[in-house]
N, C-alpha and C positions, 0 to 999 in steps of 0.2 A: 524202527523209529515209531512211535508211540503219537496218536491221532493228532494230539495236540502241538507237539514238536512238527509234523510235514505241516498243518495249517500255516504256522509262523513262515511256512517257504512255500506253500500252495496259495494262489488268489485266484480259482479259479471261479466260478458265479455257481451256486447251488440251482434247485428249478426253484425257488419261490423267489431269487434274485433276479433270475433269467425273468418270470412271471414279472416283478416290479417294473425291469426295464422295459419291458415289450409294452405295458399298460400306459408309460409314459411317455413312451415314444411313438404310439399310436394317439393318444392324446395330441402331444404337439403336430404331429403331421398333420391332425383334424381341424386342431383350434388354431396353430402358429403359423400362417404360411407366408411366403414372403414379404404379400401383400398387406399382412397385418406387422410385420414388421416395420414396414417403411411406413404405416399410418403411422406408427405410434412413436416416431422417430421427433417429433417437436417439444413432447413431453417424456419421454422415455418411458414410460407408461402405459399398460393397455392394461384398463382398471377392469373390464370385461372378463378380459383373460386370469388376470388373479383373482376373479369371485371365484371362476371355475374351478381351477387351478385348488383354490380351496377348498373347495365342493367336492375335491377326489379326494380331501386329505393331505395335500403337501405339507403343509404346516403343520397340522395334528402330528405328523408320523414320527418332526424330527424332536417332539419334547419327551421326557420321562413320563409314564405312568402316574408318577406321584404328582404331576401339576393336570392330570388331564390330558396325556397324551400320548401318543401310542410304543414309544418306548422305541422306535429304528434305531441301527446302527450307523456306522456313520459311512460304513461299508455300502448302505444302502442309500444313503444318501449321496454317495456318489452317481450313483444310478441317474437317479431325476437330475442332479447338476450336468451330466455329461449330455442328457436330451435338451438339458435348457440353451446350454454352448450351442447343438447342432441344430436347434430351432430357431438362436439369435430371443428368446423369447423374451420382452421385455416385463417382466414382472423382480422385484427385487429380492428374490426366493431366499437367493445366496443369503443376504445381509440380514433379511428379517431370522431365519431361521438361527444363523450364530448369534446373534442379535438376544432373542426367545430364549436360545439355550442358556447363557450367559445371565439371564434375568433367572430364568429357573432353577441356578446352581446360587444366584445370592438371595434368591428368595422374594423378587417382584416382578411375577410374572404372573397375567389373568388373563379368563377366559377369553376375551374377546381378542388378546394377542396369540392364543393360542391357538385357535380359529382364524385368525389373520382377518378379521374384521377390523383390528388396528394394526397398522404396522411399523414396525420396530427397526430400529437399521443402530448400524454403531461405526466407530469412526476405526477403520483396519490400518491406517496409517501408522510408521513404525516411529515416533517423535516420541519427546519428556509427555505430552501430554497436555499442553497449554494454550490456550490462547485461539484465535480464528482458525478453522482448517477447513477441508472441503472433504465433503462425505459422498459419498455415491450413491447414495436414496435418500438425500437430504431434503429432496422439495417433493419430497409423497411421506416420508415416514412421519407417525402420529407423536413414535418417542425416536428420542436416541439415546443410545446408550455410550456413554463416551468416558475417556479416562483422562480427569481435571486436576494436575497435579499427583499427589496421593490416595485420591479418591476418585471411584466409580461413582458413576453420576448418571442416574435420568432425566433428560431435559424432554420440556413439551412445550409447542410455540403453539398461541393463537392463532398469529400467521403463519402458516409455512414461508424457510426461507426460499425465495425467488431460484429456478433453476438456472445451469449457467450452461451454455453450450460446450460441447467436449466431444471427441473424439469417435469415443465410447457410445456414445447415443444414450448414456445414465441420465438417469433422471435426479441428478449431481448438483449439490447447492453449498453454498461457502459456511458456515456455521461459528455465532459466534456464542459460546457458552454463558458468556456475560448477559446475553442478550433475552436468556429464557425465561418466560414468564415460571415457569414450574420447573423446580429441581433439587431432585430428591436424594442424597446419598446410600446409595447400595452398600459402600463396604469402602472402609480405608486401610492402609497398610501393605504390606507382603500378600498376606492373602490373598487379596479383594482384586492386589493388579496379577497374581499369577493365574487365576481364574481370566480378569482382561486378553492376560497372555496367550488363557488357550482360546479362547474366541478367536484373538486373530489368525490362529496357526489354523483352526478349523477352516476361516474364511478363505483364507490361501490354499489350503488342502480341497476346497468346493470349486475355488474359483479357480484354480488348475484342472482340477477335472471338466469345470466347463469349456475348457479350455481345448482340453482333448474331445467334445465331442465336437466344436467347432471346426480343427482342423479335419478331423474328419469327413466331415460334410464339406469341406475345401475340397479337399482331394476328390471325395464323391465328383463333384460339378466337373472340376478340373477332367478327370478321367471319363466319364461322359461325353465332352466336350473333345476331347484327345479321341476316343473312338470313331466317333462321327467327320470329325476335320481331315480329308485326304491333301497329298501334296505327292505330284508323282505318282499318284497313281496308287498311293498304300495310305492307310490311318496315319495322321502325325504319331499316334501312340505306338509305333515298331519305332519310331528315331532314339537311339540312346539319349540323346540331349529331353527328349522326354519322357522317355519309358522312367529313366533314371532316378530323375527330381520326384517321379511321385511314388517310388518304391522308398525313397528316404523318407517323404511323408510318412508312408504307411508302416517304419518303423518309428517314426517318432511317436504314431498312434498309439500303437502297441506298448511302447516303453515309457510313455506317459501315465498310460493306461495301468499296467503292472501296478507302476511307483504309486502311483490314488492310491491304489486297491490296497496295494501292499501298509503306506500309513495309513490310512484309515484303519485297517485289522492292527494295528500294534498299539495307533490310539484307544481304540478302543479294550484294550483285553492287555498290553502293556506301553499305559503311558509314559512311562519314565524313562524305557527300554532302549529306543529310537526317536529319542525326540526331533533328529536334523530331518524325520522325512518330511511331513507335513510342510515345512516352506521351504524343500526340496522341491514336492512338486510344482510349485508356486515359480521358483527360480526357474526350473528345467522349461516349461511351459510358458512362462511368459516371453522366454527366447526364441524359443521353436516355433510359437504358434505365428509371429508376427513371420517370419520366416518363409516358413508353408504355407499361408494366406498367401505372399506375396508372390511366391512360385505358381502359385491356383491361378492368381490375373495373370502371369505370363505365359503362361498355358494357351492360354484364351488369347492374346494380343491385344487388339486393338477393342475387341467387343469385351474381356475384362476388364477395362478401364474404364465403360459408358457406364455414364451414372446411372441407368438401371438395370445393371447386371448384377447379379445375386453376387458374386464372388467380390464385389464392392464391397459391400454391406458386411460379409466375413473381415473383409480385410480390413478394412478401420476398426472393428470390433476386437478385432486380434491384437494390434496395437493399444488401440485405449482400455479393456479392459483390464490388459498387464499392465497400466500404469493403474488404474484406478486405488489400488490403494499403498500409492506413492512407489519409489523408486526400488526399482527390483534388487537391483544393486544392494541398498537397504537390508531387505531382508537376506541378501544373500552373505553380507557381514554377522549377522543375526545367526545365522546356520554356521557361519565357521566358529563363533563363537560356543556355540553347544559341542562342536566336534571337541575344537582344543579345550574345552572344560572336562568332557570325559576320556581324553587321552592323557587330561594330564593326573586324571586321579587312579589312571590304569598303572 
């Protein structure tokens, strides 16, 4: 078997991916901690954390070369998404970055977005395209990029729209296209929305991985919490009723984790190839995480359900990000529709 034929079935992490992860997962355990989570919880927002944030390069890393930017994979951009999940970190990294790329493939995209000195968000919801909707970095992002009928569209408000409370703790605002003082057509056509198409599969492909590093850091507390808890005289973590639930966690980790890895490497090097994986892991993940969060508070009993217990804060997070960009269901008709398209041309 020939190097490039085992990659297609190896996703194992090379050292300068191992290097990526570790740089940002020490990052967020410095800058992100609980406590800054639950600040930033009234605006979904911690404008501090995304200068930083940019200041390593997160945003530079995920553009091409040719706009000024450092060319990552998206392999690797799983990396930072899965620390953003296990940090809860409220910066809109996800949205901006598909967001950026999206603008950088129809050709308006500048410095200062590249940079994340402005930031960019776009609407991931799976509809025609039309009319009011609610975006998930609508009341921070500078533009949006949104798909208005037949045409790609950047809009840019004077005012930002007003955040709306949600689940998620996004910094989430209802948007109405009509209503934009600027906007500027990127691309009409076939084209312009299968480029739209792959933003979205990208953001689902991000926002799954953040997904998986979420539950992760559930189970982390969860099993912590199991070690230290006796009853009888032993850890609650020797009872099958809990050993059990968090070894299924810790396969969902892993088999979450794969599936990223796995579409990311096929998006990138064959996009045509695999297209059901990317809102593959979007589907797998938005089921599992709310799931496994909610096993983490049962774990815990009565101290996971006080509202300032960390496994709170996972657990609405796990829910409302899997809906943020609209019904999972949705895109999981989207995925059967790519299978029976290539089985039927088999």
């Amino acid at each position: 078997m020939d190097r490039y034929e085992l990659r297609r079935l190896d996703y194992s992490l090379s050292e300068d991916h191992q290097a990526l992860q570790a740089a940002y997962k020490d990052f967020f355990a410095t800058r992100c901690t609980i406590e800054t989570v639950r600040a930033a919880e009234e605006s979904g927002f911690d404008k501090n954390l995304w200068e930083r944030l940019c200041a390593m390069g997160a945003t530079t890393m995920a553009l091409p070369e040719s706009v000024g930017g450092d060319g990552a994979t998206l392999v690797d951009l799983t990396l930072v998404a899965e620390e953003i999940g296990r940090s809860l970190a409220p910066v809109p990294w996800i949205d901006h970055v598909c967001a950026a790329r999206l603008l950088a493939r129809l050709g308006g995209v500048d410095t200062e977005i590249v940079d994340g000195r402005q930031i960019v968000a776009l609407d991931p919801q799976q509809d025609n395209g039309s009319g009011v909707r609610l975006i998930p970095a609508g009341s921070v992002a500078d533009h949006l990029v949104v798909r208005d009928g037949d045409d790609v569209v950047r809009l840019s408000f004077s005012t930002r729209p007003a955040r709306v409370d949600n689940i998620g703790k996004l910094p989430m605002a209802w948007v109405d296209p009509a209503a934009a003082d600027s906007r500027t057509v990127l691309g009409s056509g076939s084209g312009a929305l299968a480029e739209y198409q792959r933003a979205l599969d990208e953001w689902r492909l991000l926002t799954g991985a953040a997904l998986v590093g979420l539950v992760e850091e559930t189970m982390t507390i969860a099993a912590e919490f199991a070690k230290t808890r006796y009853t009888l005289g032993v850890p609650i973590s020797t009872l099958q009723a809990i050993s059990h639930p968090l070894a299924n966690i810790a396969i969902t980790v892993q088999s979450g984790r794969n599936l990223a890895r796995r579409a990311a490497w096929f998006f990138d090097n064959e996009p045509d190839e695999r297209r059901e994986l990317a809102p593959s892991v979007f589907v797998f993940m938005a089921e599992e995480a709310a799931k496994a969060a909610t096993m983490a508070v049962h774990v815990q009993g009565g101290l996971g359900v006080s509202a300032e217990a960390a496994a709170t804060a996972y657990l609405v997070r796990a829910r409302g990000w899997a809906v943020a960009g609209g019904d999972p269901g949705a895109v999981a008709k989207y995925l059967a529709r790519i299978v029976a398209e290539r089985e039927g041309r088999s």
